[in-house]
C-alpha positions in Angstrom: 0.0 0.0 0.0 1.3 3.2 -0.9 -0.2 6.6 -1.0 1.1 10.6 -1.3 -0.3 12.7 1.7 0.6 16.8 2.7 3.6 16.7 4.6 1.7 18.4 7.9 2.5 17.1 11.4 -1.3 17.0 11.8 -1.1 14.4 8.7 2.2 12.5 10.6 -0.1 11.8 13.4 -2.8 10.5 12.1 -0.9 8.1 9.7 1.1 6.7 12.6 2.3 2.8 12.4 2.9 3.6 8.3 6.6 4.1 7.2 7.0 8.0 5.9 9.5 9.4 3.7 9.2 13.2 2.3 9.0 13.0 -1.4 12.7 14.5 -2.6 10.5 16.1 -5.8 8.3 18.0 -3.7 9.6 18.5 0.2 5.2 19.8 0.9 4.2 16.3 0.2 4.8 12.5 1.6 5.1 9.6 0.7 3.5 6.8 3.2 3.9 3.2 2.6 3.0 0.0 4.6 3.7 -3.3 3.8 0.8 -5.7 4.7 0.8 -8.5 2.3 0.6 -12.0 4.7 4.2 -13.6 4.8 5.3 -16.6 6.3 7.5 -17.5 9.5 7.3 -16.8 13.0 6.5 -13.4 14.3 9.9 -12.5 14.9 11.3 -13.5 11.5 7.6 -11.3 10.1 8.5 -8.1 12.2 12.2 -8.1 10.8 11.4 -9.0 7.2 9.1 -6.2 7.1 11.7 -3.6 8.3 14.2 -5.1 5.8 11.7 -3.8 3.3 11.2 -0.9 4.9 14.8 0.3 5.1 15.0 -1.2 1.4 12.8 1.8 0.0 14.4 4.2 2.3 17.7 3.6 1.3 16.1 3.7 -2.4 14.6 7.0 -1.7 18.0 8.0 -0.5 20.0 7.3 -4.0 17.4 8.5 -6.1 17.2 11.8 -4.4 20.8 12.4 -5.3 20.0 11.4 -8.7 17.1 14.1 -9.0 19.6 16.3 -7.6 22.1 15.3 -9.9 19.2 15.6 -12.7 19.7 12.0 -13.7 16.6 11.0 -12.9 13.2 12.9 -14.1 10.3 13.4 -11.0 8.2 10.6 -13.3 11.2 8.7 -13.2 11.3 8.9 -9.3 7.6 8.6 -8.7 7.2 5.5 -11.2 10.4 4.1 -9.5 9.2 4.1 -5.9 5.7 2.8 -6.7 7.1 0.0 -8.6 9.6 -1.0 -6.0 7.0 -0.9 -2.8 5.0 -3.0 -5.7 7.1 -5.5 -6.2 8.3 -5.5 -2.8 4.5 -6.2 -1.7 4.6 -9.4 -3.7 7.2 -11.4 -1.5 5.7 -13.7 0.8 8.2 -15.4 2.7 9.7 -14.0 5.5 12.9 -16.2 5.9 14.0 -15.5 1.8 13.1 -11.9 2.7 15.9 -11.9 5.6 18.7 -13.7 3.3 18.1 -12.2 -0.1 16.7 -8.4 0.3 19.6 -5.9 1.1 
């Protein structure tokens, strides 16, 4: 699930428990993501596998901001980019392969 919100605290609040990351085209606007598809494994291995992904598309966000900076990369570029990571994130389903493939 992913989703573009005002960058407000009003609007951090109310989204609590989703990750957040400020949109390098636009610093006024969001971008919230949660990752809720059912994996398997116990809940520990769940709870870490989820912030692997988590910290995947942050550290994603990070290099592609210095790639709009850079102006390698175009804002559709960056927007198409994200969504089709946190997509294709969103389609693993096991925890454990999660832990020892996604860096």
């Amino acid at each position: 699930m992913m989703m573009t919100a005002e960058n407000t605290m009003e609007k951090r609040a109310e989204l609590k428990g989703y990750n957040i990351m400020v949109d390098c085209t636009d610093c006024h606007t969001i971008i919230v993501f949660r990752f809720e598809q059912e994996l398997a494994g116990t809940d520990r291995q769940v709870d870490y596998a989820r912030s692997i992904l988590a910290n995947k598309v942050f550290k994603v966000n990070e290099v592609a901001g210095m790639m709009l900076s850079n102006r390698r990369m175009t804002s559709d570029e960056y927007h198409n980019g994200i969504a089709s990571l946190i997509n294709e994130l969103s389609s693993l389903t096991d925890a454990k392969y999660i832990i020892e493939h996604v860096k």
